[in-house]
C-alpha positions in Angstrom: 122.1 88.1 94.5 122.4 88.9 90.7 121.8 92.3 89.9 121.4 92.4 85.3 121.2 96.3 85.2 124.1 96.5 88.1 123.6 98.1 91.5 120.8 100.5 92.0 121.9 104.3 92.2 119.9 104.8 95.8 119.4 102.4 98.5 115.6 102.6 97.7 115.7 101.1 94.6 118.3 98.4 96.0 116.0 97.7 98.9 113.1 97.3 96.1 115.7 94.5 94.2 116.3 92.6 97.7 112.6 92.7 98.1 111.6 90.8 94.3 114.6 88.9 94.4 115.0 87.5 98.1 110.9 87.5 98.6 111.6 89.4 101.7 108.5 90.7 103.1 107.9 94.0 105.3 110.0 96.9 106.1 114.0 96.3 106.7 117.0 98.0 106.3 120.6 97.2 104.9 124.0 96.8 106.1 127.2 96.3 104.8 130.6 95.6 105.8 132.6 98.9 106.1 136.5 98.3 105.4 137.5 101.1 107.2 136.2 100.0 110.4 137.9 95.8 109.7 134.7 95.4 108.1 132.2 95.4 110.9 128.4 95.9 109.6 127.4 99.5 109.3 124.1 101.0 108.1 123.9 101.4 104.5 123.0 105.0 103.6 124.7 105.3 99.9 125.2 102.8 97.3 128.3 104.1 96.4 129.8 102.8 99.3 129.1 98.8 97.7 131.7 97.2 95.5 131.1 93.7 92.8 130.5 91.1 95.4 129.7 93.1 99.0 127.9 91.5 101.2 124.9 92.8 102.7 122.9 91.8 105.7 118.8 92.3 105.8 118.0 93.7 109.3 114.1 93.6 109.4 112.4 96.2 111.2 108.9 94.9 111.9 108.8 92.2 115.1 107.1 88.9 114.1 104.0 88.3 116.5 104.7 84.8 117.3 108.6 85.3 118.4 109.9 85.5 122.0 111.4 89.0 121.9 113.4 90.6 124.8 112.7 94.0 126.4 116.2 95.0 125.2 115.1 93.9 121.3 112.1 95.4 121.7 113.1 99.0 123.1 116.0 98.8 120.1 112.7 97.8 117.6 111.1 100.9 119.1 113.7 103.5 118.9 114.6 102.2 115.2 110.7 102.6 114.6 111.0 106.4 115.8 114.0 107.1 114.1 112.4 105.9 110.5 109.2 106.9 110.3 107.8 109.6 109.3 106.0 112.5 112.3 103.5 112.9 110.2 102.9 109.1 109.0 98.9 107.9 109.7 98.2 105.2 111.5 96.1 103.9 108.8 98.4 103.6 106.2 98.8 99.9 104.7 102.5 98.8 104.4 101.4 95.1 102.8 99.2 93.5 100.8 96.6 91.0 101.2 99.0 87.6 102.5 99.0 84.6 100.2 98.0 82.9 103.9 96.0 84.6 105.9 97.6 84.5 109.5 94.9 84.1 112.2 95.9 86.8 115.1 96.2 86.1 118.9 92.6 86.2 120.2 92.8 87.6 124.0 93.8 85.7 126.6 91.0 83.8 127.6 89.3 82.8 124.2 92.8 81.3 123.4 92.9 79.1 126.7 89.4 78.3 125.3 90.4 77.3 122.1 93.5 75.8 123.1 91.1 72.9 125.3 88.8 73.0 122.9 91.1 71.8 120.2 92.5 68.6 122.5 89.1 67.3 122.7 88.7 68.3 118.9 91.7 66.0 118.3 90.4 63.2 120.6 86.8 62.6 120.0 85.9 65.3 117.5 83.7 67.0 119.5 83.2 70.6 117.9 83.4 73.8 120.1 80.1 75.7 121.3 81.8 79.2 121.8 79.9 81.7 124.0 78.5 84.6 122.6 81.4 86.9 124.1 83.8 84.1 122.6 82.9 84.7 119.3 82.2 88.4 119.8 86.1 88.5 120.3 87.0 85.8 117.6 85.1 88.3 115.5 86.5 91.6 116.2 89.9 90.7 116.1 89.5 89.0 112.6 87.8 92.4 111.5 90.5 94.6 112.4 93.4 92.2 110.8 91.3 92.0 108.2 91.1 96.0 107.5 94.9 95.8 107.9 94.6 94.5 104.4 91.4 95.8 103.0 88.1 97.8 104.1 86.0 96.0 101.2 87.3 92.3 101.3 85.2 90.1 99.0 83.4 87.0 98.9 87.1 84.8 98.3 88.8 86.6 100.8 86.3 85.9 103.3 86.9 81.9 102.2 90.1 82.5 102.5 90.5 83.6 106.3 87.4 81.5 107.2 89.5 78.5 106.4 92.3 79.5 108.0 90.3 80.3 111.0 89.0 76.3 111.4 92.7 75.4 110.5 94.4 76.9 113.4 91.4 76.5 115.7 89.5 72.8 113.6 87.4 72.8 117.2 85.0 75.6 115.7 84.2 73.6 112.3 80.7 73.9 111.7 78.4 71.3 110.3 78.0 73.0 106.9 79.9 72.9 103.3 83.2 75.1 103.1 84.7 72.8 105.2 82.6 73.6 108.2 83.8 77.5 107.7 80.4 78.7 105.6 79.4 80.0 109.1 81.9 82.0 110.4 82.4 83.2 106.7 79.0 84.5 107.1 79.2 86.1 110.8 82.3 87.8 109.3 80.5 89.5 106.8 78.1 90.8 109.1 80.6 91.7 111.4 82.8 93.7 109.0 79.7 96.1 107.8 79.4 96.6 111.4 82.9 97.4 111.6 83.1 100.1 108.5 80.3 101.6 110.1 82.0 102.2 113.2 85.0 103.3 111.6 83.0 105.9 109.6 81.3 107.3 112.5 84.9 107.7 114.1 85.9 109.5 110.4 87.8 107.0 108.4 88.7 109.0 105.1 88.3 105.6 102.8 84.3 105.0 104.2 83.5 108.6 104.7 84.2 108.7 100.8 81.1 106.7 100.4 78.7 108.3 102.8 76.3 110.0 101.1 76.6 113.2 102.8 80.4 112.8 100.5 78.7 112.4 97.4 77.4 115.1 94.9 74.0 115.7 95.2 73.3 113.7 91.9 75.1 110.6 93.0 73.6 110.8 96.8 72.4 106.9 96.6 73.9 104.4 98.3 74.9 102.2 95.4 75.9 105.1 93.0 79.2 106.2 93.0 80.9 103.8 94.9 84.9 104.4 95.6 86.4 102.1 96.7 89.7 99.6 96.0 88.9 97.9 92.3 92.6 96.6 91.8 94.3 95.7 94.8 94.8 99.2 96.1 96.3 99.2 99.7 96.1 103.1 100.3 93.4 103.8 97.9 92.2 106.7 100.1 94.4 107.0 103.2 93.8 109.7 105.8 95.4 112.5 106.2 98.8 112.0 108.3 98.7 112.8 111.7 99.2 116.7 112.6 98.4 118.1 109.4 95.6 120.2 108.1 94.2 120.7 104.6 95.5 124.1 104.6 98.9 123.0 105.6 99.5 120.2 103.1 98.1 123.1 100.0 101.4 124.8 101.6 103.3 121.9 101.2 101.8 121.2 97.5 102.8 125.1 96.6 106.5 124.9 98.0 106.6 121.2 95.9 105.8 123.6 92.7 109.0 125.8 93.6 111.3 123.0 94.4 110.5 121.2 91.4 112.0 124.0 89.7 115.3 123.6 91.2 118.2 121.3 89.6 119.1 118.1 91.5 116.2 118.6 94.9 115.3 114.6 94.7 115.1 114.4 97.9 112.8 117.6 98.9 110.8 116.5 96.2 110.3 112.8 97.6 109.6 113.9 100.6 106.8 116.8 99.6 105.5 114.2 97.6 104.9 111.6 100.4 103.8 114.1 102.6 101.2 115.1 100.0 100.0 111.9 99.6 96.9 112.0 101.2 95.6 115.6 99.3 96.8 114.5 96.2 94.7 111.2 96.7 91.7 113.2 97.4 92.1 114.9 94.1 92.5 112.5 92.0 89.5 109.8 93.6 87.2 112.0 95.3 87.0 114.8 93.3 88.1 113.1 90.3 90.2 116.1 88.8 90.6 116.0 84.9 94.3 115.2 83.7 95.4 118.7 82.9 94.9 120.0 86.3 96.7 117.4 87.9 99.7 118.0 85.6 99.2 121.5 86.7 99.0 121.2 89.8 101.5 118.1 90.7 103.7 118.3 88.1 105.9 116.0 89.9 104.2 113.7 89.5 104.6 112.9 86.4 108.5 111.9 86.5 109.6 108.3 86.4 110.9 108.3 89.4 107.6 109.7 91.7 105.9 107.5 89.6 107.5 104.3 90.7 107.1 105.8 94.3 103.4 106.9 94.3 102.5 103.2 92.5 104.4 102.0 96.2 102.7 104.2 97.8 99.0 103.1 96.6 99.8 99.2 96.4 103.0 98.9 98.8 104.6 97.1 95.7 107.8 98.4 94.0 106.5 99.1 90.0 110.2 98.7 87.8 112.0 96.3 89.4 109.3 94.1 89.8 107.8 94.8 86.9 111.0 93.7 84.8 112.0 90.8 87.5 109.2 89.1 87.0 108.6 89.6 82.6 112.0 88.2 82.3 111.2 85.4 84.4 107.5 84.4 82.5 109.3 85.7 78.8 110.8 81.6 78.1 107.3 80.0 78.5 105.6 83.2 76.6 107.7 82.6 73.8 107.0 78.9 73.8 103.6 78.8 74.6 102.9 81.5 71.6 105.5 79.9 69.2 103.1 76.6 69.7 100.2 78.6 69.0 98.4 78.3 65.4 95.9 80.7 63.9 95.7 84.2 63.9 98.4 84.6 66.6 101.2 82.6 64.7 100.9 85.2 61.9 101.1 88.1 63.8 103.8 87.3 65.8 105.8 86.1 63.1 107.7 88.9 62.6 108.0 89.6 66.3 109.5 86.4 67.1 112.0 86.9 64.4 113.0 89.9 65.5 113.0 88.0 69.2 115.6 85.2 68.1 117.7 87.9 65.8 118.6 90.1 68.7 121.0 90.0 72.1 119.5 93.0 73.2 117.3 93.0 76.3 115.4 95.9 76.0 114.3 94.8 72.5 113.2 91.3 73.8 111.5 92.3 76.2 109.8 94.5 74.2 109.1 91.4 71.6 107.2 89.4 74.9 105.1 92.2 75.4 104.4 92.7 71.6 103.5 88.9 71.3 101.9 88.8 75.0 98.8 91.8 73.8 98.2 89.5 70.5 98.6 86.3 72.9 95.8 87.7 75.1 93.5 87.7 72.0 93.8 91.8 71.6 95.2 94.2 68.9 98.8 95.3 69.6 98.8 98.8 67.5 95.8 99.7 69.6 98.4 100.1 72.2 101.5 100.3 70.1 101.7 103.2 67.8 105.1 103.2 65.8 105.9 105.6 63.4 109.5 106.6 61.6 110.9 109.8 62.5 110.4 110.9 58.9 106.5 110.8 60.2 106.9 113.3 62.7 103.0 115.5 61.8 101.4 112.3 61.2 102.2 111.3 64.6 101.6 114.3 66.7 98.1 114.1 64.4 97.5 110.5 65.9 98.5 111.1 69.1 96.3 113.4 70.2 93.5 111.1 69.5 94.3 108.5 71.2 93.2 107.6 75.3 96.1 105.6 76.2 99.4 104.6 73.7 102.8 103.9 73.8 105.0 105.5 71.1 108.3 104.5 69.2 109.7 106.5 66.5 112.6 104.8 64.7 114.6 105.6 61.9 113.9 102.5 59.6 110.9 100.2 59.9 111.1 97.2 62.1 112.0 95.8 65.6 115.8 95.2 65.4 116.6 98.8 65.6 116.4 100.7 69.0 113.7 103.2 69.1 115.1 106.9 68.6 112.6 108.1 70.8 109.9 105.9 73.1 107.2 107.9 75.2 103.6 107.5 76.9 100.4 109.3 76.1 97.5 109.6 78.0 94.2 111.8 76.8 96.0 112.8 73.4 98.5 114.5 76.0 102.6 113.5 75.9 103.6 112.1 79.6 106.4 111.1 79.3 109.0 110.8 76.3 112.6 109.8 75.7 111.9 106.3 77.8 115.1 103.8 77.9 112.6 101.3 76.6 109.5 100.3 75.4 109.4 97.8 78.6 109.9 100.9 81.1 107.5 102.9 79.2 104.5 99.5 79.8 105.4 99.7 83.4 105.1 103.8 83.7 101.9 103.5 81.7 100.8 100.8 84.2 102.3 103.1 87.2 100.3 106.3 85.5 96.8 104.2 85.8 97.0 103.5 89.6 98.7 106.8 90.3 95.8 108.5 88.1 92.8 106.2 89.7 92.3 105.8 85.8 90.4 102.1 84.0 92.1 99.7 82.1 90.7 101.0 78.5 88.4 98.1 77.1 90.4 97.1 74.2 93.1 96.4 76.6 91.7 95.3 79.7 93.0 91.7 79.0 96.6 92.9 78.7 96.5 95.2 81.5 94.6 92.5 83.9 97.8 90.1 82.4 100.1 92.6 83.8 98.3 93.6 87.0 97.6 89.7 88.1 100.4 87.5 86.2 103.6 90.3 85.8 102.8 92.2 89.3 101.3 89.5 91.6 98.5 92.4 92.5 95.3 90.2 93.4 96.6 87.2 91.4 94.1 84.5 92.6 91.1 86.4 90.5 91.4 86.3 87.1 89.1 86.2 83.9 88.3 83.3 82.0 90.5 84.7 79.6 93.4 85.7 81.6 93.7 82.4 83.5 93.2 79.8 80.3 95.9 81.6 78.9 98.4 81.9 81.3 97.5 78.1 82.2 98.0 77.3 78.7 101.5 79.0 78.9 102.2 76.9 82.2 102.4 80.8 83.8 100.1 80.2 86.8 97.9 77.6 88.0 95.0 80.3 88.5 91.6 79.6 87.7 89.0 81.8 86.6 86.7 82.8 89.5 83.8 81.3 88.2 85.6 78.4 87.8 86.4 78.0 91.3 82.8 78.7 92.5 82.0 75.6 91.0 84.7 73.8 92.5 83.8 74.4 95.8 81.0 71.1 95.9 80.1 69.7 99.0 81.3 66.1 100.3 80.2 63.9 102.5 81.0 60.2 103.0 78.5 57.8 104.6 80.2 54.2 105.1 76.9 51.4 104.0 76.9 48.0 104.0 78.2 47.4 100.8 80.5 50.0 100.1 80.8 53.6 100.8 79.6 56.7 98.8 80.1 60.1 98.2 77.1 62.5 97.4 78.3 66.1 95.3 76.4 68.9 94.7 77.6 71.8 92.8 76.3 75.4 92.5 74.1 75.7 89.4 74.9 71.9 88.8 73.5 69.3 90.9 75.1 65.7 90.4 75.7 62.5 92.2 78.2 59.6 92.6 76.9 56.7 94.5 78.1 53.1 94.5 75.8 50.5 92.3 72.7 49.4 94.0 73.1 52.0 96.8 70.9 54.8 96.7 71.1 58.4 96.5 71.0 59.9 100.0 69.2 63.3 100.7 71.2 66.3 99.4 73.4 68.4 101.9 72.5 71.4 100.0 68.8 72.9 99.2 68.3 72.6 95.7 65.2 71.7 93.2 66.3 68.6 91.8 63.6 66.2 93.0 65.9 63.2 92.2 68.0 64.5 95.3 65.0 63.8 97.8 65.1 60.3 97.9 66.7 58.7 101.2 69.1 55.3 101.2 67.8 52.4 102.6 68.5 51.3 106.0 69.4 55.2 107.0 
């Protein structure tokens, strides 16, 4: 494993680099081989302890569903489990994001003997499944609490996405239908999820109680008004509070935080404060919507680098910086050559940031170049987000800065990109973050940290640079992008995403008839109705209700 900045100072942000770099999913800890001991694997707890070239060992701690696991494995799974988390974690806390495949769970024991026949005669005569009442009752509420695993408002594409993995494990309950026989069980699990919130409000799940009207100001008491809930892949967008504690207990915790933040070199009080206060601090800032110079007064904290990495894990489960660079360095070669083929408007404003790109060995400054070229790529202006200014220009700035609603800063001695910044920082609401950054790179992926830890929009100037970031650079709900987004990271050879519209359409309806003379296949697409038939056969009667008369005709002989 190639490390570019070197290893990590804590095994935190090592276990973040094995995570991007290995794909390792879930929780796991790290071992290494201890010299004292003739280098028999030990726990890793400091990564002073690892030399150039150690070898480390990933021990996961989460026990896959589908292994065979011994009692022994399991009561060592268990007593690891005890020792690491946290007495005060919730059971409600999300640890992963919404999987790439869906995994259908293990249904109970005698819907799977059902299925499991069911899918033999499937596979011999094709003969689809007729599932009791009870049968799907269960198929149902299992898929609706591995769903909320994930998310509590899943939308229309995730519920495509699980219904088709449903009739792939199980094809004896396809449905006559288009979505691939799913359309119906994507339906019942609509139904049954709203059933599902509903219970879990009544019970007092934090995230749905926040939408109850009973939560809501008197002027926002309608149902649709209001609405909180996950807009950007949010795991933990409201989590409840941890199991033990009291709102009056975690204010304690929040007005000890404020003394030990005063201390000198009290990391790890202060990460530990700050995950226990997760929960408060998330009612503050989405609930009751707090205004930005409260929060910095009352979790000033918050507003390191470090807690902001941590809190943007905490609200998606992803690491921010290490991802965040991993994965610009890995896009930056087709950026470059996908803009340096571009014409127009974008060649000449990223002349001079190509140049500057090709004239310099440093990384910091081309990264910095990508994301320059990337904003004016994306069709938006870069010194909307940009502001630079000489150091000379010190009033001017502080003059400019306070009107602006989100910036990045550089102040450099001499104008142009091949000097390093003297001094690189983040504003938000005309109010100095952060400054003194290590480059203008770290300071896109703290302002990108700030706006999930601060429940704040993307600003619409921007929002096609920031939904580039969030979906292409981060990987957070990448399979939903704008028409924007998607043509131009397609055009780069980025992603293969579509545009969500664009896959709407896509999904058409098929179904092949052998005749006579040949065989057809009839298509019809939302919004667009059209036909393919062979010649001299004609059109059969469309799958799909739709107003085109020319669809009503029947084929002869049928």
């Amino acid at each position: 494993m190639f490390l570019p900045t070197g290893i990590p100072e804590t095994v935190e942000e090592l276990i973040d680099h094995v995570r991007m770099l290995c794909s390792v999913e879930g929780n796991f800890r790290l071992q290494y081989q201890d010299r004292d001991f003739d280098n028999a694997l030990v726990n890793l707890t400091s990564t002073s302890e690892l030399n150039d070239c150690s070898t480390i060992k990933v021990i996961p701690l989460d026990i896959p569903q589908d292994s065979e696991i011994t009692s022994d494995e399991i009561s060592l799974a268990s007593s690891d489990t005890e020792m690491l988390s946290s007495p005060s974690s919730s059971v409600s806390g999300r640890t992963k994001m919404w999987p790439r495949v869906f995994v259908i769970p293990t249904f109970s024991y005698d819907t799977e003997l059902q299925l499991e026949k069911a899918n033999e005669v499937y596979k011999s005569n094709m003969t689809a499944f007729n599932p009791s009442s009870k049968t799907k009752s269960d198929i149902l509420d299992r898929l609706a609490e591995e769903i909320f695993q994930y998310k509590a408002y899943p939308d229309d594409f995730d519920f495509s996405n699980v219904a088709e993995a449903l009739i792939k494990k199980h094809p004896c309950l396809t449905e006559p239908g288009p979505y691939n026989g799913a359309y119906g069980w994507k339906q019942r699990m609509k139904t049954k999820m709203g059933n599902y919130r509903t219970h879990l409000k009544g019970i007092g799940c934090s995230e749905l109680l926040a939408n109850s009207l009973k939560s809501k100001r008197p002027d926002d008491a309608l149902p649709a008004k209001k609405v909180k809930r996950p807009r950007r892949g949010e795991a933990n967008h409201i989590p409840d509070i941890p199991n033990g504690e009291t709102a009056e207990k975690l204010e304690n915790e929040r007005l000890a935080l404020l003394t030990e933040f005063k201390k000198v070199n009290n990391r790890a009080v202060i990460k530990e404060k700050m995950a226990k206060t997760f929960y408060l601090r998330r009612q503050e800032v989405v609930e009751k919507e707090m205004a930005l110079e409260e929060l910095l007064r009352r979790w000033p904290a918050l507003f390191t680098s470090e807690e902001i990495n941590l809190e943007f894990q905490r609200v998606t489960t992803v690491p921010l910086q290490s991802r965040f660079l991993a994965a610009l360095d890995n896009i930056s070669p087709k950026v470059v050559t996908a803009i340096e083929n571009r014409g127009g408007v974008v060649r000449e404003k990223t002349r001079n940031i190509m140049a500057a790109f090709h004239s310099t060995q440093d990384v910091d400054m081309k990264r910095e170049c990508v994301l320059r070229a990337l904003i004016w790529y994306l069709g938006e202006d870069e010194p909307t987000l940009i502001k630079d200014y000489l150091i000379s220009q010190h009033e001017e700035a502080e003059r400019e800065l306070e009107l602006c609603t989100i910036a990045i800063y550089t102040t450099r001695s001499t104008a142009g990109l091949l000097e390093p910044p003297h001094d690189i920082g983040v504003i938000i609401e005309g109010v100095q973050i952060l400054n003194h950054l290590q480059s203008v790179a770290h300071a896109f992926a703290t302002l990108f940290g700030l706006i999930y830890a601060l429940n704040l929009k993307y600003p619409e100037q921007l929002k096609y640079t920031f939904e580039a970031l969030q979906k292409i650079v981060m990987e957070i709900e990448p399979k939903k992008m704008s028409r924007r987004t998607a043509r131009s990271s397609r055009a780069a050879s980025i992603t293969t995403a579509r545009p969500e519209s664009e896959r709407e359409k896509e999904r058409a309806v098929r179904i092949e008839e052998k005749t006579p003379e040949n065989q057809f296949v009839s298509v019809c697409r939302p919004g667009s109705c059209w036909r393919r038939a062979s010649p001299g056969v004609e059109l059969a009667e469309c799958p799909v209700s739709c107003s085109h008369s020319k669809h009503r005709a029947t084929k002869q002989g049928v």
